[in-house]
N, C-alpha and C positions, 0 to 999 in steps of 0.2 A: 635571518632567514624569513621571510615571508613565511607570514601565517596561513597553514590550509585549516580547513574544516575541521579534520580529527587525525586522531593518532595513528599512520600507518607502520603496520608489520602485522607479522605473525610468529613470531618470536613467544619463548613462555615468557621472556624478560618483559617483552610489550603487551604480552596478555594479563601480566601479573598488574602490571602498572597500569591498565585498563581497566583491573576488577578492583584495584585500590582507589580509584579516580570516584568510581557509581559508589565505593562503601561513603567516602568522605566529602563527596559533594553539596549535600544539603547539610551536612554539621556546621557550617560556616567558621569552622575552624581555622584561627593562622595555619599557614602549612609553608615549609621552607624547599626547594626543588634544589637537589645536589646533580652538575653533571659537568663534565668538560664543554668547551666552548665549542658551540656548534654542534652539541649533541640534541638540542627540541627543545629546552626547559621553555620556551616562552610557548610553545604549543601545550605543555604539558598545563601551565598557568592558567590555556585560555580553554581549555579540554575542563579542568575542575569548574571554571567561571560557564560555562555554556551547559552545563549539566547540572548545576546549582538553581535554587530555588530563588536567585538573584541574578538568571540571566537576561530579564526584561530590563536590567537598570545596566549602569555602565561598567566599561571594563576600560581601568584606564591605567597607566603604563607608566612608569620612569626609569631608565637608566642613571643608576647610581653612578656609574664609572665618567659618565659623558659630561657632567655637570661639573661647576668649583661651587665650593662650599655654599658661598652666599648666592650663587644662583638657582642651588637645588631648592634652598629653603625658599627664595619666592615664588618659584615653579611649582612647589609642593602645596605651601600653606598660601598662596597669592600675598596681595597688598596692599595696604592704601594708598590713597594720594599723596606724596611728600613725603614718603617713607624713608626715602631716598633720592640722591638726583637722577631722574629721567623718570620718576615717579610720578605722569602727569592725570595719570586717572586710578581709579583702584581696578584690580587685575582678579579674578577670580584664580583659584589655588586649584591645581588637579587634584587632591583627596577633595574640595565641594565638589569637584566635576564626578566623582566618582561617589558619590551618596546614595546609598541605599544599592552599590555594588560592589566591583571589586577591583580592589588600587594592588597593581604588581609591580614590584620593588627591584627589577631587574640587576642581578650584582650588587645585591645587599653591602657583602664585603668589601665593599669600595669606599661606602660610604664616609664620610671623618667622621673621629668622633664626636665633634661638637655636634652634627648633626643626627648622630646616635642618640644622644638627650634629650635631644628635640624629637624622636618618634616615637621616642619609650613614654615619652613623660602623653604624647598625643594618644598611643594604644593602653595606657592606664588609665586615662581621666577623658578617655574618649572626647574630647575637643582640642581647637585649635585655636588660634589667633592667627592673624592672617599677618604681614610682617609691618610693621606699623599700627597696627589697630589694638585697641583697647576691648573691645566686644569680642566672648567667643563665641565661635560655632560649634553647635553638638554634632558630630557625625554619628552615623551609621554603617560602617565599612567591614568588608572581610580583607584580611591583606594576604597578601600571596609573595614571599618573597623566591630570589634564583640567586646560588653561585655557583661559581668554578673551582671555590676551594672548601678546605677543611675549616669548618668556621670553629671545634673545636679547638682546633689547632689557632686558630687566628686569636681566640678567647685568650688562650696561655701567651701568646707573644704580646696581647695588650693591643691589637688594633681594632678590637671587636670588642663591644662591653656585653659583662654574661649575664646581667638582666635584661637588655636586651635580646641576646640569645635564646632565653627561656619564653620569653614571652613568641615569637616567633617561630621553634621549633617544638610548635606544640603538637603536628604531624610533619612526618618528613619522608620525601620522595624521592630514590637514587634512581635516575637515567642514566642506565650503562651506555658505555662508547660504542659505536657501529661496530667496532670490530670483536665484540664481546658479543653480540646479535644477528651473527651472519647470515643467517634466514632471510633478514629483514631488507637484506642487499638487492635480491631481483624484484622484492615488492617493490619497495621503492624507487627502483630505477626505471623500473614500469610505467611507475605511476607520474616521475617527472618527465620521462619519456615521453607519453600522449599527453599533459598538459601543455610541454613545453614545444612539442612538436606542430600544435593547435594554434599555441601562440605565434609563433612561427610561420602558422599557413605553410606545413610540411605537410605529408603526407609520409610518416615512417611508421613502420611497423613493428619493430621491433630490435634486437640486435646481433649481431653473429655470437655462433658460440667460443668463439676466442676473447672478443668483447666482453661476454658476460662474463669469462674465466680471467681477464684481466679484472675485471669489478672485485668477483669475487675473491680476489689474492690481497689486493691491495688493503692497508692497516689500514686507511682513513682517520690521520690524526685530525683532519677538520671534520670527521663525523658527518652527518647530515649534509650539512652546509655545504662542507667539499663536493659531496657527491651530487648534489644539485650544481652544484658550478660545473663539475666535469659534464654532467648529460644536457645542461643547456651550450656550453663548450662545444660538444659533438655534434647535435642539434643543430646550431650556426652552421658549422665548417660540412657537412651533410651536406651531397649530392645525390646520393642513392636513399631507397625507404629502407634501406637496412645501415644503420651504425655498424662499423666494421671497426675492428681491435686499434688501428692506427688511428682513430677520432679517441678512444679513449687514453688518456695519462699517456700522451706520447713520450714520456719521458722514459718510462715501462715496455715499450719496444721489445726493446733488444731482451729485456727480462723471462718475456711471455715466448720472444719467438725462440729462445733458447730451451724452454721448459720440456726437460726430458720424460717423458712416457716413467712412470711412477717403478714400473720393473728396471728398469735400464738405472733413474735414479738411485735403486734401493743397492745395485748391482755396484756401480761408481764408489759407493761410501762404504759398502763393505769390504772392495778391494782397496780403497785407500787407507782404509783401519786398519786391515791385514798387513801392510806395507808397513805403516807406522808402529808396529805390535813387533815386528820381527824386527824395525831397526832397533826400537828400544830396548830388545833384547838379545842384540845381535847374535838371531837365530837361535836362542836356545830355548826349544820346546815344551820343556816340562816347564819353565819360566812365563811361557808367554801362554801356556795352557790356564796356569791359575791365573794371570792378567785377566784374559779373556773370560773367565767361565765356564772353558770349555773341557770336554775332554780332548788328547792328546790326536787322540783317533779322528774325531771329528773337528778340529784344527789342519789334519795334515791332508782333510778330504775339501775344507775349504783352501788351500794353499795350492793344491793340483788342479782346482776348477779354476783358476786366476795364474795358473801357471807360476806358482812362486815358490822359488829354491831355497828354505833356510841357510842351507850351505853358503848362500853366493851373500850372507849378513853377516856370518864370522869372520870375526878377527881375523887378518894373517898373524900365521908366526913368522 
């Protein structure tokens, strides 16, 4: 997800992690960011780095997942000349590019473990060797790592080593899923709406309220990310300054234009429970009275509001 400025919502979940971000900024503490994929941790990363007393110096990045073994570590630590073949010059390493700021470890958990040992042994003896080279360098770094799992859990299965663990999870920050923050749904749809609207050279204003009642239903297992894909999606396919319900999650359709009036819903499930109560009991009151919770009296007052006959659930003899 492209990087914005700062953290939107108004959520207590995003206000919380707002008021945690200003307490631990200037501590230059490792700190580890837990969330599902596409839920902001690299915002969350660059939110502590720009409010740090190290946002004048660099903020610089790796994806652990995206890299093999041996290319993370010369991407990381750089190299000399002859290090290797195609090794024609020495290559500076992103933790020197990041000196005297803050190097983010994107999907720590990915990492192998050979090169576990190589960032444990670099965040205890604060220097490196660059891959070929004999001379080290002293760094100065805050590291920032993100994952999408339980690194406990990864510790006990053996693909995560637990001094490394410790040394990194020396604060740690849980990004709940969009759909645990549902506040945070018309902020942000708002807010990709007019950037993206802008980018666009549209002119939308906003979006109908079946639109926004489609947003707001939907689980967002791609969190954030999704929901930028769906408003830049709608966005493009936009004719009118109003996003209508059919630009969003057209898959969702038919879901939204069925969605019954919340009486009429509540009405549906209580006569289909009724139905299900008396076949399971075929028809016998006092039976389907303790089922239900109910009294006898006020079972046979819900049974005549839904027109239903215990009689027509007995048994023939």
């Amino acid at each position: 997800m492209p990087m914005e400025p700062n953290l939107i919502g108004v959520s207590p979940n995003i206000q919380r992690i707002k008021a945690l971000i200003d307490q631990i900024a200037d501590t230059g503490l490792n700190s580890i960011i837990y969330g599902e994929t596409g839920v902001g941790k690299e915002l969350v990363a660059e939110s502590l780095y720009q409010k740090s007393n190290r946002s004048s110096k660099p903020f610089v990045k790796v994806n652990c997942a995206a890299l093999p073994d041996t290319l993370l570590e010369s991407e990381m630590f750089g190299y000399e000349k002859g290090a290797f073949t195609g090794a024609v010059q020495n290559k500076e390493g992103l933790m020197f590019q990041a000196q005297g700021g803050t190097f983010f470890l994107d999907e720590i958990s990915e990492m192998p473990l050979s090169m576990q040992v190589k960032l444990l042994r670099v965040m205890q003896e604060k220097e490196f060797f660059p891959v070929g080279g004999t001379k080290t360098i002293k760094m100065d770094i805050r590291f920032i790592a993100s994952t999408n799992k339980n690194l406990k859990e990864e510790v006990k299965k053996g693909t995560f080593r637990e001094d490394l663990f410790y040394r990194i999870h020396v604060i740690d920050i849980h990004l709940p899923p969009l759909r645990e923050r549902q506040g945070d749904i018309p902020v942000l749809s708002h807010y990709f709406l007019d950037k993206l609207s802008k980018d666009a050279n549209k002119k939308i204003t906003g979006f109908s309220s079946t639109a926004l009642q489609k947003l707001m239903l939907h689980s967002w297992p791609g969190n954030v990310r999704e929901l930028q894909n769906t408003i830049e999606s709608a966005v493009t396919m936009a004719t009118e300054d109003i996003i209508s319900d059919d630009l969003i999650l057209p898959a969702l359709n038919a879901e939204v234009t069925n969605l019954k009036p919340l009486k009429d819903a509540k009405e549906n499930f209580e006569k289909n429970y009724l139905l299900q109560l008396i076949e399971l009991t075929e028809g016998n009151m006092a039976q389907a009275a303790r089922l239900a919770g109910k009294y006898r009296a006020d079972l046979y007052e819900l049974l005549k509001k839904y027109d239903l006959k215990p009689s027509n659930f007995r048994k023939k003899q």
